[in-house]
N, CA, C and O atoms as a Maestro MAE file, in Angstrom:
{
 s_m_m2io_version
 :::
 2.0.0
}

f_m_ct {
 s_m_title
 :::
 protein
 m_atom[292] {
  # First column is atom index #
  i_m_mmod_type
  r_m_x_coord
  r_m_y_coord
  r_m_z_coord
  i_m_residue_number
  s_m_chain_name
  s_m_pdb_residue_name
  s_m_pdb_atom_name
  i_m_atomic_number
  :::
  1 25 -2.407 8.501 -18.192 1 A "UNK " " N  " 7
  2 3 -2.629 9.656 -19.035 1 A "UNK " " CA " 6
  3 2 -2.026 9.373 -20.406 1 A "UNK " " C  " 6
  4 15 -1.129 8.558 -20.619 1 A "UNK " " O  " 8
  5 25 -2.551 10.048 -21.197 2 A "UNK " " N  " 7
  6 3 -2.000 9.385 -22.985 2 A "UNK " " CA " 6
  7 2 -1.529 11.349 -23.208 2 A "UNK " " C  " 6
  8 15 -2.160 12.395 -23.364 2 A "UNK " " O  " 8
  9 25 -0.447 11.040 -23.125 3 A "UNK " " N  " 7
  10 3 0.501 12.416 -23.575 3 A "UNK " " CA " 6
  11 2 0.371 12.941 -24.963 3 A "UNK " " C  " 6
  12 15 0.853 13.981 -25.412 3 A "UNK " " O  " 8
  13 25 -0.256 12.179 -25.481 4 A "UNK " " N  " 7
  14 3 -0.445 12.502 -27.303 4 A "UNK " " CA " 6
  15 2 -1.596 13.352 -27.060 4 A "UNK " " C  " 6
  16 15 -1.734 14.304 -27.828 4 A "UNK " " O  " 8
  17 25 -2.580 13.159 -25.992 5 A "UNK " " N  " 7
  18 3 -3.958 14.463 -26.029 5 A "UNK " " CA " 6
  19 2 -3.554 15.431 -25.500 5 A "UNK " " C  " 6
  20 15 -4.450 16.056 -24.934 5 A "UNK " " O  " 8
  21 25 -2.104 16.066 -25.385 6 A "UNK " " N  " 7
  22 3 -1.855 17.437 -24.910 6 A "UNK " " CA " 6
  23 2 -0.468 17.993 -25.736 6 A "UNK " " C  " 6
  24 15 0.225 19.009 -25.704 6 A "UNK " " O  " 8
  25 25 -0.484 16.849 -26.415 7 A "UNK " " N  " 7
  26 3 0.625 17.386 -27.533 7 A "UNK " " CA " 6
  27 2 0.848 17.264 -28.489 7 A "UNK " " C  " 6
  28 15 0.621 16.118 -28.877 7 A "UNK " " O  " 8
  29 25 1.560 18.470 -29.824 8 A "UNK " " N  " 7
  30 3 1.309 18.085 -31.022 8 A "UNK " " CA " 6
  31 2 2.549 18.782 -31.074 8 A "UNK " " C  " 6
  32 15 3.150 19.539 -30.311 8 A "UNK " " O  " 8
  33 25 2.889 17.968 -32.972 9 A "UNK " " N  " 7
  34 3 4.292 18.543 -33.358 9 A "UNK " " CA " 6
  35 2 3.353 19.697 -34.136 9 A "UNK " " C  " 6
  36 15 2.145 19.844 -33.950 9 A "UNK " " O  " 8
  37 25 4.085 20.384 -34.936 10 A "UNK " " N  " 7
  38 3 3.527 21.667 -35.938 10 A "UNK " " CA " 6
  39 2 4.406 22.714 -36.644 10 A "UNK " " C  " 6
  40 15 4.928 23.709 -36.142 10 A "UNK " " O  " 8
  41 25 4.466 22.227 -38.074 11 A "UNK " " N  " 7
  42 3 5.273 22.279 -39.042 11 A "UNK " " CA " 6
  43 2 5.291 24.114 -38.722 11 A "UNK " " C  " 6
  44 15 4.292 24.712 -38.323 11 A "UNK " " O  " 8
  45 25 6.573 24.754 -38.986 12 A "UNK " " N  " 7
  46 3 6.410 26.114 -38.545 12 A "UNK " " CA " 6
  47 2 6.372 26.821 -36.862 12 A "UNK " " C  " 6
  48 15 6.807 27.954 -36.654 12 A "UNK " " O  " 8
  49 25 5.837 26.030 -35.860 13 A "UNK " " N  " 7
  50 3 6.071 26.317 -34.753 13 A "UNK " " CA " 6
  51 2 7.188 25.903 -33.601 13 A "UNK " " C  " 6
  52 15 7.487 24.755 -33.273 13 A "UNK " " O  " 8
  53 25 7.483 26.582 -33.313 14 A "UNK " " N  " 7
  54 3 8.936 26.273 -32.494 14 A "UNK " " CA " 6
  55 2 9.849 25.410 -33.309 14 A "UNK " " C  " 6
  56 15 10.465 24.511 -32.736 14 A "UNK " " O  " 8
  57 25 9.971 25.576 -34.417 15 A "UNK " " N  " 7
  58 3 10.670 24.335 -35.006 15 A "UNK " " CA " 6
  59 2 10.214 23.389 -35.209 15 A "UNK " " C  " 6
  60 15 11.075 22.557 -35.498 15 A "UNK " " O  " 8
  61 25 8.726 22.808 -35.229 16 A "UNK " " N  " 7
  62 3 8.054 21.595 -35.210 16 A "UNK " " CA " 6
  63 2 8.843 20.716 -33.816 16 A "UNK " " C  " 6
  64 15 8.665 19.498 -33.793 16 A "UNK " " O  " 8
  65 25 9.736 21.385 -32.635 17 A "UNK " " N  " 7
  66 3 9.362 20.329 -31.684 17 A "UNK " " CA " 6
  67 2 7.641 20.572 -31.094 17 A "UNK " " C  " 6
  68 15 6.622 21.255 -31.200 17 A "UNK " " O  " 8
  69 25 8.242 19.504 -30.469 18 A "UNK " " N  " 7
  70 3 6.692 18.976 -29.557 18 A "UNK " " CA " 6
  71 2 6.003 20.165 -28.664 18 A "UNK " " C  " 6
  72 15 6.648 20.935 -27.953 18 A "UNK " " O  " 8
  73 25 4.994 20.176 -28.778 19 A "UNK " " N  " 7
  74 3 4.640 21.432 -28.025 19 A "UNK " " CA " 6
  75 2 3.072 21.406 -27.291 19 A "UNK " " C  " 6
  76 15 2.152 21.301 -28.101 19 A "UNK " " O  " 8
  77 25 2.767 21.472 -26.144 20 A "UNK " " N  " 7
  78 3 1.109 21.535 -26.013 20 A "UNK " " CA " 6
  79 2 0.388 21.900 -26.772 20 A "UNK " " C  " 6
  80 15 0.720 22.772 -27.576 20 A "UNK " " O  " 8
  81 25 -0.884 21.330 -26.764 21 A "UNK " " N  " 7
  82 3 -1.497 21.622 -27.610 21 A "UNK " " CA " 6
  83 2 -2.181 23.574 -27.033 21 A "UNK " " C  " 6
  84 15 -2.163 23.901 -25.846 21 A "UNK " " O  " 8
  85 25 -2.665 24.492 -28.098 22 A "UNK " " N  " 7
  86 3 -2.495 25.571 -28.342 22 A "UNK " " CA " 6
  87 2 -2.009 26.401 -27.658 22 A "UNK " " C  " 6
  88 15 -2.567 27.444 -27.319 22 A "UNK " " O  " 8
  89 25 -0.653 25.970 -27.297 23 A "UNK " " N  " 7
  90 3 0.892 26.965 -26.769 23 A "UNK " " CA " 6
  91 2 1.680 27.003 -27.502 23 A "UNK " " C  " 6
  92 15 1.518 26.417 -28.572 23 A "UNK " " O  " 8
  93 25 2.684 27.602 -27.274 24 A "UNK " " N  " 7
  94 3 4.008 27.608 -28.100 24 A "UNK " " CA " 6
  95 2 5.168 27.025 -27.002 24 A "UNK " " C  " 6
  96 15 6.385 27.125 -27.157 24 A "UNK " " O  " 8
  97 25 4.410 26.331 -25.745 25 A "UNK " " N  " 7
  98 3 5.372 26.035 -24.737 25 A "UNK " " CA " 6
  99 2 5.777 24.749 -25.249 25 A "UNK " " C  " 6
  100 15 4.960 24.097 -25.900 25 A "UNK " " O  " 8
  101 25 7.071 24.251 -25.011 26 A "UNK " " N  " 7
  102 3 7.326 23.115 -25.844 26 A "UNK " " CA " 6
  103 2 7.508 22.233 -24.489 26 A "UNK " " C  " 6
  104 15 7.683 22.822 -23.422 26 A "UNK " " O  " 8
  105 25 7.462 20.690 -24.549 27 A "UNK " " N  " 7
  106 3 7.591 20.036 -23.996 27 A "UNK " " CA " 6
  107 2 9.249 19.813 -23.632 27 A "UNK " " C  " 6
  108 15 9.512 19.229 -22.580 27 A "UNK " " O  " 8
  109 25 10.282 20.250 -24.449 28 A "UNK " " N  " 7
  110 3 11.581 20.512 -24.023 28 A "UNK " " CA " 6
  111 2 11.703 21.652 -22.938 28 A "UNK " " C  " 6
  112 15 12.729 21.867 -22.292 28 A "UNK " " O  " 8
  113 25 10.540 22.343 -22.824 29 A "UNK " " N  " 7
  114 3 10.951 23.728 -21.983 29 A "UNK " " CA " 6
  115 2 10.950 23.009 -20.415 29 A "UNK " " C  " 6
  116 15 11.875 22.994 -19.603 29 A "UNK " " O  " 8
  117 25 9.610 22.436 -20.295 30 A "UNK " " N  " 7
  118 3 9.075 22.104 -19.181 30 A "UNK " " CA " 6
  119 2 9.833 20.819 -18.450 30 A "UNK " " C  " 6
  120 15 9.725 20.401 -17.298 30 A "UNK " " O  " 8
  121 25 10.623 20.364 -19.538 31 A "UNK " " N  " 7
  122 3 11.455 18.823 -19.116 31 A "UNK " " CA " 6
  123 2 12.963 19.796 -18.500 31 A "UNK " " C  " 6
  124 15 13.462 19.623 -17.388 31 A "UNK " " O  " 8
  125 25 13.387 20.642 -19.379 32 A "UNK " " N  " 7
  126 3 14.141 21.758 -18.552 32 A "UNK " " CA " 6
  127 2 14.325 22.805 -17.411 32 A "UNK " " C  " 6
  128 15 15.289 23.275 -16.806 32 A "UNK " " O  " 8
  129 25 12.718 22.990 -17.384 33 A "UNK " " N  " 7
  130 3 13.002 23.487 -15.775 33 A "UNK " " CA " 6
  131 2 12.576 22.638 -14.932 33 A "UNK " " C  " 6
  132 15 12.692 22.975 -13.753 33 A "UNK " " O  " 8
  133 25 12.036 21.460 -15.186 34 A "UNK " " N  " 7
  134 3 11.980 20.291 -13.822 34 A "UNK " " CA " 6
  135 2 13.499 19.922 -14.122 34 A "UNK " " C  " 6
  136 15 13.098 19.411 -13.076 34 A "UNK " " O  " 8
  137 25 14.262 19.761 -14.313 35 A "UNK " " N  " 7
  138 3 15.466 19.306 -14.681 35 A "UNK " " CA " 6
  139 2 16.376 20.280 -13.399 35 A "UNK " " C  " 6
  140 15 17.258 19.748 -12.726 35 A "UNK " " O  " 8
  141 25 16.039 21.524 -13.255 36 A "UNK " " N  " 7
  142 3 16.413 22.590 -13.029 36 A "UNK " " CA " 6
  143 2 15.865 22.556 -11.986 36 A "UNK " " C  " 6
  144 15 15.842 23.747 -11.674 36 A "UNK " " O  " 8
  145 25 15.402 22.023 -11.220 37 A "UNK " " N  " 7
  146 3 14.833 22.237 -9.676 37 A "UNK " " CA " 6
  147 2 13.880 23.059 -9.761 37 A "UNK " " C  " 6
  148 15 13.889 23.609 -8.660 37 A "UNK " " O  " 8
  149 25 12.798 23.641 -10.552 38 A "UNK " " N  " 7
  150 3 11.554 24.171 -10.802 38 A "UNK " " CA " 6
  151 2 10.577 23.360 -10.089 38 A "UNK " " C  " 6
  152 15 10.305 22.232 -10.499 38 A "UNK " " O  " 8
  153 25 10.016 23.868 -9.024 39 A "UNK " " N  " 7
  154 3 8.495 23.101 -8.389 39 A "UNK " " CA " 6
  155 2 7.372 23.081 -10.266 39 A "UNK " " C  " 6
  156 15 7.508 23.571 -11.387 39 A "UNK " " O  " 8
  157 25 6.446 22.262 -9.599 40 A "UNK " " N  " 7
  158 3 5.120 22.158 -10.391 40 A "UNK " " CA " 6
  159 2 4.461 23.343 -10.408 40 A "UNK " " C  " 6
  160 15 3.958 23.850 -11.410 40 A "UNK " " O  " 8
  161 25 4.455 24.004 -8.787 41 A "UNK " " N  " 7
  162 3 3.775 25.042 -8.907 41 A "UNK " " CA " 6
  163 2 3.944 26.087 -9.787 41 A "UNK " " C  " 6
  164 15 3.063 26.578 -10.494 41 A "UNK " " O  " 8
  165 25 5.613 26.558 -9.697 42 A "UNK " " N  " 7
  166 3 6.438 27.506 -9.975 42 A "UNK " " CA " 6
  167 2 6.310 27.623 -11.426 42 A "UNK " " C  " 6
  168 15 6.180 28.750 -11.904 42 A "UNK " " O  " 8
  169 25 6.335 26.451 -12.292 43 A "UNK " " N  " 7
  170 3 6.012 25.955 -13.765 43 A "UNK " " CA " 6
  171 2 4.288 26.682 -14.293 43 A "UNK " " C  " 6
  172 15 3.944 27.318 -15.289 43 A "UNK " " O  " 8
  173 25 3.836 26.389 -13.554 44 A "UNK " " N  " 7
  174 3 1.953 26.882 -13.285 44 A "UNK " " CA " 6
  175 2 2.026 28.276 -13.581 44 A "UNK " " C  " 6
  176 15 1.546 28.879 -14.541 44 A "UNK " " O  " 8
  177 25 2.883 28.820 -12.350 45 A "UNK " " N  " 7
  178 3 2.551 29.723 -11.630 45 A "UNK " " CA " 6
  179 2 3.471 31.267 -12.716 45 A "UNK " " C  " 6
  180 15 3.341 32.490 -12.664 45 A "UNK " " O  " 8
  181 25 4.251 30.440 -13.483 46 A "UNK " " N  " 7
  182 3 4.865 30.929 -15.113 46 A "UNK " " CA " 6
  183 2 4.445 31.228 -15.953 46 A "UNK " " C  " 6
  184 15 4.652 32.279 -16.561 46 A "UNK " " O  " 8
  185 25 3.288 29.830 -16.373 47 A "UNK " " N  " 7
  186 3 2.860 28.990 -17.490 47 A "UNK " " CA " 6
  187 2 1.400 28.870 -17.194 47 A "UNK " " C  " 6
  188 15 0.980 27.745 -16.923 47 A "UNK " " O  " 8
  189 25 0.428 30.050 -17.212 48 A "UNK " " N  " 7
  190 3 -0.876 29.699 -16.576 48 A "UNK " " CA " 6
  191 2 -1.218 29.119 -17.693 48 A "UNK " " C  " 6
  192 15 -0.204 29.490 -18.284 48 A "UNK " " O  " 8
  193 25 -1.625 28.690 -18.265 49 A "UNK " " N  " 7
  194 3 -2.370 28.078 -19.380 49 A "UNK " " CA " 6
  195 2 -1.637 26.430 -19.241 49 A "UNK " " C  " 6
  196 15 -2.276 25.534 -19.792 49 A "UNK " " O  " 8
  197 25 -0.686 26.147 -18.720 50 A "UNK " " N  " 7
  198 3 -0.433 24.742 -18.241 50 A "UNK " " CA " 6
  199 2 -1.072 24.487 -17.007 50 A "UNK " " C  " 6
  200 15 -1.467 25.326 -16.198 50 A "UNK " " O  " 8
  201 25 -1.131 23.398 -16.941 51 A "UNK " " N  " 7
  202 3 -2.234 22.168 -15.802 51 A "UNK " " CA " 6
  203 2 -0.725 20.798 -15.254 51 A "UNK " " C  " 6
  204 15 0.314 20.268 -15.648 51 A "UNK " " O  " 8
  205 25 -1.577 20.865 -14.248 52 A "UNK " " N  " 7
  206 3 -0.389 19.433 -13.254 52 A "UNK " " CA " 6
  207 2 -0.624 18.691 -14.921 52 A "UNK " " C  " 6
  208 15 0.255 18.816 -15.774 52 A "UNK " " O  " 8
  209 25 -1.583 18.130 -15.123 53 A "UNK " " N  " 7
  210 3 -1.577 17.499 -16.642 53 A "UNK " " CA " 6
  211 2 -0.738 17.207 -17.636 53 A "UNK " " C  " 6
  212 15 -0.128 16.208 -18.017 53 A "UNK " " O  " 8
  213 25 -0.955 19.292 -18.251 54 A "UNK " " N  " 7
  214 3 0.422 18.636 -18.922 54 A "UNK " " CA " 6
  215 2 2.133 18.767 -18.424 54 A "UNK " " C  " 6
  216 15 3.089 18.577 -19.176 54 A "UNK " " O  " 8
  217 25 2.212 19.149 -16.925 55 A "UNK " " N  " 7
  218 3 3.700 18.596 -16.539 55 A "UNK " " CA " 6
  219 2 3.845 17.405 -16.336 55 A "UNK " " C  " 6
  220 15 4.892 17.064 -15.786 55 A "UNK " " O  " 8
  221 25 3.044 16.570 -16.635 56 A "UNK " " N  " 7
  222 3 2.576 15.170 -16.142 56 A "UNK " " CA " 6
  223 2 2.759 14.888 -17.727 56 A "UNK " " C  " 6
  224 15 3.929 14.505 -17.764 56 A "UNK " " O  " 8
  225 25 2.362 14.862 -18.819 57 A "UNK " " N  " 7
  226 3 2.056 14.641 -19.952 57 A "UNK " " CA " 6
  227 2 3.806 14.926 -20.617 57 A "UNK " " C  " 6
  228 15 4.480 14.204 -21.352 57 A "UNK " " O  " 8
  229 25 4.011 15.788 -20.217 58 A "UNK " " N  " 7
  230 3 5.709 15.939 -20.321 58 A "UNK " " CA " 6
  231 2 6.556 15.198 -19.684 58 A "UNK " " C  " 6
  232 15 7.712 15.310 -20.092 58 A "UNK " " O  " 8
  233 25 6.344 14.297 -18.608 59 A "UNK " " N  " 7
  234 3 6.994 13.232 -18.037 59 A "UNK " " CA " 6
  235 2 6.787 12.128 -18.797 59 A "UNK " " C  " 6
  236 15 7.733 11.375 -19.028 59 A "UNK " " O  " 8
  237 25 5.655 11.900 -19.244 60 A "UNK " " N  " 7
  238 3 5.265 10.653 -19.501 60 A "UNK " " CA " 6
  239 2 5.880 10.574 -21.159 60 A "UNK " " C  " 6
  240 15 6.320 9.534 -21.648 60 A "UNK " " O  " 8
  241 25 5.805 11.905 -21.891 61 A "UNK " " N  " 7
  242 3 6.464 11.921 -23.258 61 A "UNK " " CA " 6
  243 2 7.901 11.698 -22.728 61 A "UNK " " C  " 6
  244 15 8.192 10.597 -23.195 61 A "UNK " " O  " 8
  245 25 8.832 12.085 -22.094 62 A "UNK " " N  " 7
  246 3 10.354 11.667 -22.124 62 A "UNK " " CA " 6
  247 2 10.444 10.170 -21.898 62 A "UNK " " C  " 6
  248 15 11.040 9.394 -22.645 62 A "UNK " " O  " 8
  249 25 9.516 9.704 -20.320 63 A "UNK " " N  " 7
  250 3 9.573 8.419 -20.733 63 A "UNK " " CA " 6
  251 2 9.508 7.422 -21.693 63 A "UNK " " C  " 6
  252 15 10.307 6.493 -21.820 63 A "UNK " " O  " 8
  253 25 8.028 7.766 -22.703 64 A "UNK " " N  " 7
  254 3 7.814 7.221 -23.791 64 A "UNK " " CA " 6
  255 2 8.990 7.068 -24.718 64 A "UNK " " C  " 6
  256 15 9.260 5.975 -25.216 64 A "UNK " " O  " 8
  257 25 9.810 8.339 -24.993 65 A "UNK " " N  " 7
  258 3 11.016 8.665 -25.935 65 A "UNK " " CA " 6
  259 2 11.597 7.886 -25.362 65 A "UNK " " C  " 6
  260 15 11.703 6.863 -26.040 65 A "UNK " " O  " 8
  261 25 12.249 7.783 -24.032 66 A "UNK " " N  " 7
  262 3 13.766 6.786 -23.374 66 A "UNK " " CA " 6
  263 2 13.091 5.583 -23.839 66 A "UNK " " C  " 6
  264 15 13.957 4.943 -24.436 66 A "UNK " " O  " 8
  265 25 12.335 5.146 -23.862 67 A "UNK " " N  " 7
  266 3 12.023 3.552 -23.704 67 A "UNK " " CA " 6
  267 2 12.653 2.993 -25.416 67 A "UNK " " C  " 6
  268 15 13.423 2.077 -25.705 67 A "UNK " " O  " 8
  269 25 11.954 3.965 -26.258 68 A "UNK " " N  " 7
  270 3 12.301 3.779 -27.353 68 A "UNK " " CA " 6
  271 2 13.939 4.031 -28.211 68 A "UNK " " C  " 6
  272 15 14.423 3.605 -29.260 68 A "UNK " " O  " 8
  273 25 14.433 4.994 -27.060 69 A "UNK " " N  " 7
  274 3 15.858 4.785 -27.547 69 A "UNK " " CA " 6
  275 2 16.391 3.700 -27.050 69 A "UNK " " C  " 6
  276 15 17.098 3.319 -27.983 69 A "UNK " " O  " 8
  277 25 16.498 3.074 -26.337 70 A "UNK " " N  " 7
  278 3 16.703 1.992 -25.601 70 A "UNK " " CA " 6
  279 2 16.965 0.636 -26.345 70 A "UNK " " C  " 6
  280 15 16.072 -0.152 -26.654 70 A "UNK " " O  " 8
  281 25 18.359 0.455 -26.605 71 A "UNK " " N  " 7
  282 3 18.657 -0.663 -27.591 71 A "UNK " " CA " 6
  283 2 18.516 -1.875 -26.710 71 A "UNK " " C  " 6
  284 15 18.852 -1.919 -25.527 71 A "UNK " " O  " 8
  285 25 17.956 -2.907 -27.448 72 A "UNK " " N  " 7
  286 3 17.846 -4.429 -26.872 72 A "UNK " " CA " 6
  287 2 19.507 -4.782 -26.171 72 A "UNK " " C  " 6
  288 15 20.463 -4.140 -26.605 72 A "UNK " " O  " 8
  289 25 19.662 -5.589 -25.339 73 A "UNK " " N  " 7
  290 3 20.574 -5.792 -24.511 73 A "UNK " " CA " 6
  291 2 20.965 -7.543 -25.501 73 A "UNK " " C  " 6
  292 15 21.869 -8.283 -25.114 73 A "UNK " " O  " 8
  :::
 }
 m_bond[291] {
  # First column is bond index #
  i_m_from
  i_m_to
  i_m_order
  :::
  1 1 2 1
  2 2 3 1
  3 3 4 2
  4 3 5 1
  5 5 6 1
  6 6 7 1
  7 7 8 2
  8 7 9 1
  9 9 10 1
  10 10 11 1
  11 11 12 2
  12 11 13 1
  13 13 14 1
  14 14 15 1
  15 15 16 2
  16 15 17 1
  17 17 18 1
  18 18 19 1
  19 19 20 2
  20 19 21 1
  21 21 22 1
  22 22 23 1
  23 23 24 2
  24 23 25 1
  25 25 26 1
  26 26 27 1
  27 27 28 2
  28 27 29 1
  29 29 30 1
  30 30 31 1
  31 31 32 2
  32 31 33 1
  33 33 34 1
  34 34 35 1
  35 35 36 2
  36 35 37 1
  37 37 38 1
  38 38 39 1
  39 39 40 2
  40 39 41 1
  41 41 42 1
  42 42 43 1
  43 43 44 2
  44 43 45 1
  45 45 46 1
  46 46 47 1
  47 47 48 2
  48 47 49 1
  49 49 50 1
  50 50 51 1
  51 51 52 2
  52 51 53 1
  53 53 54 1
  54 54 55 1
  55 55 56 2
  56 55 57 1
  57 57 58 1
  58 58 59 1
  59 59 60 2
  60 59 61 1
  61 61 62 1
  62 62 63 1
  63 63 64 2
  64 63 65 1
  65 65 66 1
  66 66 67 1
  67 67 68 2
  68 67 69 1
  69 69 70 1
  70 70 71 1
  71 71 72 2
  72 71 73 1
  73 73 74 1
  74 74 75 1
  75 75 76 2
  76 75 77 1
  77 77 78 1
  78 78 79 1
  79 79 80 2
  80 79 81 1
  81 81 82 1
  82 82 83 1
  83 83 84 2
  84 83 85 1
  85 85 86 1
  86 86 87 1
  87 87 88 2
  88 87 89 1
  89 89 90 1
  90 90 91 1
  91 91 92 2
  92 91 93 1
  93 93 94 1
  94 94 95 1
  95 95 96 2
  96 95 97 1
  97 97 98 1
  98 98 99 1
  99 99 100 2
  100 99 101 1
  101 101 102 1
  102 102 103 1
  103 103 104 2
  104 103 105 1
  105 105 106 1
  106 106 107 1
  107 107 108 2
  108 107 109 1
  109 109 110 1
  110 110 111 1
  111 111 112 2
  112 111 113 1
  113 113 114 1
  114 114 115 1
  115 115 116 2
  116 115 117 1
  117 117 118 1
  118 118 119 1
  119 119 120 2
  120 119 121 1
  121 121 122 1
  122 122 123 1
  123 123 124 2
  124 123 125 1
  125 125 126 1
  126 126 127 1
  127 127 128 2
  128 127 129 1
  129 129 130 1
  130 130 131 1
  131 131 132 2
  132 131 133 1
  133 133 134 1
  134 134 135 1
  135 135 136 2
  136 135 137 1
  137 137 138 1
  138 138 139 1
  139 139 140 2
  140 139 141 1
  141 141 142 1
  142 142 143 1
  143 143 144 2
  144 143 145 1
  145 145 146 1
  146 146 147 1
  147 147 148 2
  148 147 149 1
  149 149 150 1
  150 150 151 1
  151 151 152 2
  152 151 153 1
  153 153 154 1
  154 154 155 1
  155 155 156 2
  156 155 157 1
  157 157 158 1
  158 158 159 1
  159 159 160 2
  160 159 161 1
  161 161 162 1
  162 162 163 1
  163 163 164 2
  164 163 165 1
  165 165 166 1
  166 166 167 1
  167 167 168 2
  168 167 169 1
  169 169 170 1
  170 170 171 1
  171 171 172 2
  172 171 173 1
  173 173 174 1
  174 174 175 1
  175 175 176 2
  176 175 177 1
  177 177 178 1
  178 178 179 1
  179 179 180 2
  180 179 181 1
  181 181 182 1
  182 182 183 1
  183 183 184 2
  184 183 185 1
  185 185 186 1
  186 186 187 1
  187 187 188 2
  188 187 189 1
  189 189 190 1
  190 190 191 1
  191 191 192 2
  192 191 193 1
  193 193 194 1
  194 194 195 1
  195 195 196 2
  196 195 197 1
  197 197 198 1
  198 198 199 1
  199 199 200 2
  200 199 201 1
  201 201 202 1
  202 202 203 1
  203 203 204 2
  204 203 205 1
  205 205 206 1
  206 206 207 1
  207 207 208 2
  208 207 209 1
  209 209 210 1
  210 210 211 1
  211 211 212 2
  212 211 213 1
  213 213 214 1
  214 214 215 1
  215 215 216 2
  216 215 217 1
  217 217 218 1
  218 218 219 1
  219 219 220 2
  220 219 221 1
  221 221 222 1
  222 222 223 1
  223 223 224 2
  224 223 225 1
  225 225 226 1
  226 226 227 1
  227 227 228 2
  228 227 229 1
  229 229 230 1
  230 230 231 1
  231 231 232 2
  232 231 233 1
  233 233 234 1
  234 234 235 1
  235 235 236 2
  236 235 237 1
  237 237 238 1
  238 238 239 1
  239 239 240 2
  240 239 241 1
  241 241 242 1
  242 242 243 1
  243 243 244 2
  244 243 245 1
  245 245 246 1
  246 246 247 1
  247 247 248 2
  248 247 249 1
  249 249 250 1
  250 250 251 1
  251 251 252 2
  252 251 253 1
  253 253 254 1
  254 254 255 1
  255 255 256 2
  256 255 257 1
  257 257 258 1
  258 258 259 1
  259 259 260 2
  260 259 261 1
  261 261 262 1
  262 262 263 1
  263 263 264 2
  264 263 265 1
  265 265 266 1
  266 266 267 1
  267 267 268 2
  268 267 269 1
  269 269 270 1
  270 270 271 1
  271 271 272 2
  272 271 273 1
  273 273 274 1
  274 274 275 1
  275 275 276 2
  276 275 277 1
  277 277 278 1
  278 278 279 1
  279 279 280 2
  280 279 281 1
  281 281 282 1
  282 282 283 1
  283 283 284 2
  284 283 285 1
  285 285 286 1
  286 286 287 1
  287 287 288 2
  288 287 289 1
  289 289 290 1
  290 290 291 1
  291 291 292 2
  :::
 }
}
């Protein structure tokens, strides 16, 4: 999955973090309640306008971010 087709930054919204595309749910929210022992469903079942997708698309953006903080050894 390419996490960039379900998310955009946007100057003025939430602060310009990262956010699905036409939500105001930010990809920090959703990395916080899986963090938090939140099922997929439970996230859904919150957040109807989110899809397994983009909780999936929010995994794959933190990964993307860690890799890149990640100083050479």
């Amino acid at each position: 999955m390419d996490a960039t087709s379900l998310i955009d930054t946007r100057a003025g919204v939430r602060n310009g973090k990262p956010c699905f595309i036409g939500t105001r749910i930010t990809v920090y929210d959703v990395l916080e309640y899986l963090a938090s022992g939140t099922s997929h469903q439970e996230i859904i079942g919150d957040f109807p306008e989110l899809t397994e997708q983009h909780i999936q698309a929010a995994l794959e953006f933190a990964a993307v971010r860690e890799r890149r903080l990640v100083a050479p050894a």
